[in-house]
C-alpha positions as CSV (number, residue, x, y, z in Angstrom):
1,X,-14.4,-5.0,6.1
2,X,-12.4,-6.0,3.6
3,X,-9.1,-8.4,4.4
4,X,-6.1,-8.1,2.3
5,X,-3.2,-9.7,1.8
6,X,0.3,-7.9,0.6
7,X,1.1,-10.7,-1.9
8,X,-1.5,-10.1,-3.4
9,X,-2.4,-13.1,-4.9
10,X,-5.8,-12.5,-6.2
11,X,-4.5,-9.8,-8.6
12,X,-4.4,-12.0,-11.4
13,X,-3.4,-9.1,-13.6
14,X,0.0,-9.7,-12.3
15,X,1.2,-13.9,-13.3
16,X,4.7,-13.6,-12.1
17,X,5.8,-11.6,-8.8
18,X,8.6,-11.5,-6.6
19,X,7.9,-10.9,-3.1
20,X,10.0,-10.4,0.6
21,X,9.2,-9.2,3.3
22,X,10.8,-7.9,6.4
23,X,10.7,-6.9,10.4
24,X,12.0,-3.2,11.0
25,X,12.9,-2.6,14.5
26,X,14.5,1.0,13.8
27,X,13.0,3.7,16.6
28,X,11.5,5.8,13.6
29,X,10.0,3.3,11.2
30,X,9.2,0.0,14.0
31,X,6.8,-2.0,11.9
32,X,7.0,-4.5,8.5
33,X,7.8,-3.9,5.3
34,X,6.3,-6.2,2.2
35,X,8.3,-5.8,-1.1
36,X,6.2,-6.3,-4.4
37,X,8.0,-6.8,-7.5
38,X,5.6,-7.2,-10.9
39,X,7.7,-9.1,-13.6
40,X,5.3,-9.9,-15.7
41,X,1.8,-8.2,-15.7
42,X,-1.4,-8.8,-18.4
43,X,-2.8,-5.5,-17.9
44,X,-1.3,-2.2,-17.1
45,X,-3.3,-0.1,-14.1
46,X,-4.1,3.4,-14.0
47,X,-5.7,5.5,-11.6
48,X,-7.5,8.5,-12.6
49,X,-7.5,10.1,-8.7
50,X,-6.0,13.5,-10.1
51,X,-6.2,15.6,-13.6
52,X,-3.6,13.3,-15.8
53,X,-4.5,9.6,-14.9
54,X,-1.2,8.1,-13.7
55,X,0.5,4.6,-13.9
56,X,0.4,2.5,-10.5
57,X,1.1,-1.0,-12.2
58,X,2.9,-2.6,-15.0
59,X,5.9,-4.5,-15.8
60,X,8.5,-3.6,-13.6
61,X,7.1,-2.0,-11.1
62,X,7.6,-2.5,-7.2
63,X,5.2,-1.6,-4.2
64,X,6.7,-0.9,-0.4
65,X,3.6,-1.5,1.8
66,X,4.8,-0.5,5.3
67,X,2.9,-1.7,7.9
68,X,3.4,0.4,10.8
69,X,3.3,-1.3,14.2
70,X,0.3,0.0,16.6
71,X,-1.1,2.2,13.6
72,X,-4.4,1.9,11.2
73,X,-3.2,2.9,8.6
74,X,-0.3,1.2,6.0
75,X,1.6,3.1,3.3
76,X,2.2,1.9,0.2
77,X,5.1,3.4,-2.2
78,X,4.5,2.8,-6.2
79,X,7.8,3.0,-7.9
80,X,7.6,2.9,-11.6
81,X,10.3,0.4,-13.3
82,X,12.9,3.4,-13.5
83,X,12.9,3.1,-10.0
84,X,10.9,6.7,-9.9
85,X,7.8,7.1,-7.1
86,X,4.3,7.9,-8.9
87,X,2.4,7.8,-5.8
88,X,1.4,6.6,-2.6
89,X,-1.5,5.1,-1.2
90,X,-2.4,4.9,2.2
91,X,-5.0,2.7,3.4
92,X,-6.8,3.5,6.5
93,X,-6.9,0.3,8.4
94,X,-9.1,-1.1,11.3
95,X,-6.4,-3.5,11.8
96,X,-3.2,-5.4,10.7
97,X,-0.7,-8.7,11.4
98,X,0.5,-11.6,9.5
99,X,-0.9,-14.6,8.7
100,X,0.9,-18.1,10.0
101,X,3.0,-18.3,6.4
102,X,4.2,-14.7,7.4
103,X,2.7,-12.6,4.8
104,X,0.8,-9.2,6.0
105,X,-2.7,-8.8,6.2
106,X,-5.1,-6.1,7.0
107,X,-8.7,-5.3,7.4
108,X,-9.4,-2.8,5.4
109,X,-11.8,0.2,6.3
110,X,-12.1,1.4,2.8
111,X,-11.2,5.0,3.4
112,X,-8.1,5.7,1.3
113,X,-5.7,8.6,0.5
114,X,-3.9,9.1,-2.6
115,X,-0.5,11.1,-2.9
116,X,1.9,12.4,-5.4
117,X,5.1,13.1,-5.5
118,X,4.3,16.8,-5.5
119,X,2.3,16.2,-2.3
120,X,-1.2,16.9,-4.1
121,X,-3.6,14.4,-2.3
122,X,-6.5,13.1,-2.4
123,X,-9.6,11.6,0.2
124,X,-10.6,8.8,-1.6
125,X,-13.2,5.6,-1.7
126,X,-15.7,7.6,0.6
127,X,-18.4,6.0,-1.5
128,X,-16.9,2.5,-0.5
129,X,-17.0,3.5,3.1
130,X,-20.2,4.3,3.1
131,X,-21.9,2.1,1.1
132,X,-20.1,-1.0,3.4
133,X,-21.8,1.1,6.0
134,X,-25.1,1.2,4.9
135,X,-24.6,-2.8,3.8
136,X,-23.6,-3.8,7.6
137,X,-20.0,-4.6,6.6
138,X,-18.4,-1.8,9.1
139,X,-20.4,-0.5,12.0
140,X,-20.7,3.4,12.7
141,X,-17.5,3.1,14.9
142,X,-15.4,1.6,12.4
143,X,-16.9,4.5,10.1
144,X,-15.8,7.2,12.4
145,X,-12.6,5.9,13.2
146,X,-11.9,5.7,9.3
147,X,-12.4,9.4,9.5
148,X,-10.7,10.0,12.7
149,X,-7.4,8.6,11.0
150,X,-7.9,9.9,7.9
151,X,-8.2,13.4,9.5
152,X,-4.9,12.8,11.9
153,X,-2.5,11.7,8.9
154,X,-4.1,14.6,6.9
155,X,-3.2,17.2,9.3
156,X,0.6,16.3,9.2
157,X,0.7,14.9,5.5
158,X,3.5,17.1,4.0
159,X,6.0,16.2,7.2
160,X,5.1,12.9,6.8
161,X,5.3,12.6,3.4
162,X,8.6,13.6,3.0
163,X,9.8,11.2,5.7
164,X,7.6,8.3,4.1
165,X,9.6,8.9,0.6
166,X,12.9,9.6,1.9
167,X,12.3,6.4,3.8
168,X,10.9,4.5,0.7
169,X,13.8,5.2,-1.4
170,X,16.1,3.4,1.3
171,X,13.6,0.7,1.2
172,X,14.1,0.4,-2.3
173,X,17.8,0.7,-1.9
174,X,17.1,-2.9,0.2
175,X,15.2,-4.5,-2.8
176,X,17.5,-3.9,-5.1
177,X,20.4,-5.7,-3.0
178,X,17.8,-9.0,-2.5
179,X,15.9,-8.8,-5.6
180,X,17.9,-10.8,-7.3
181,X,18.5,-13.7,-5.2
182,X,14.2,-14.3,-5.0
183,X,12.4,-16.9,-6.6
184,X,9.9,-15.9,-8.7
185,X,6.2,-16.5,-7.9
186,X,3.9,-17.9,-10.8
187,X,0.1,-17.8,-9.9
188,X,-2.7,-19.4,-12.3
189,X,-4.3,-16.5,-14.7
């Protein structure tokens, strides 16, 4: 498996970032929510998951990662820097917590799904999953629970959605009250 970080500093297509971070307690969202603000980037990012490639990092742009408590899965929300979504990404998770400095981590099982606005989707990074399977990194438990969560978000993906975005957007609502009072993080390019 794969561990990840929400700061994510080894992205070194991104030199200065604005980060927070935060502990939701509400009954219908209990979990943590990472803010990632990209202020300055070297090199745009597109993905290519559906039939016009779309734009998931550049100057301006902010993730939500949501990490929900007790689930393997997080959600993260791409908002462009117009403060529009152009899609979310959900990675299905063996695990997650936060390191001692408090940033989230997770262990990632490679399985991923893609999602636009319009609530087109994807099943992506199969070929990742199994070739960490055939490599040893994941065991054939990890594989089919992948698949198991995969399947269960799937089967309610347009309820969820909608409550994932209509939560996102009072996320962002949030970041746009602290973002200016943040420090901006410089890494080494």
């Amino acid at each position: 498996m794969k561990r990840k970080r929400s700061d994510r500093l080894d992205w070194k297509r991104v030199p200065v970032r604005k980060y927070y971070q935060e502990e939701v307690r509400d009954g219908n969202h209990p979990g943590i929510v990472h803010y990632f603000y990209m202020k300055e980037i070297k090199t745009p990012l597109m993905d290519a998951f559906f039939s016009q490639p779309t734009p998931v990092a550049d100057q301006g742009f902010l993730y939500i990662q949501y990490f929900p408590f007790g689930e393997q899965h997080t959600v993260t929300t791409m908002f462009s820097d117009s403060g529009e979504i152009v899609q979310q990404y959900i990675d299905i998770v063996h695990s997650h917590g936060q390191d001692p400095d408090g940033v989230p981590w997770y262990l990632d099982l490679y399985l991923d799904i893609v999602m636009l606005p319009t609530g087109e989707y994807r099943l992506v990074d199969e070929d990742e999953l199994q070739e960490a399977w055939q490599q040893k990194m994941v065991t054939s438990e990890q594989v089919k629970m992948a698949y198991d969560e995969a399947k269960r978000l799937i089967k309610n993906l347009s309820s969820r959605q909608k409550d994932w975005i209509t939560w996102a957007k009072t996320c962002y609502k949030t970041w746009e009250k602290v973002e200016s009072r943040l420090l901006s993080h410089q890494i080494e390019v």
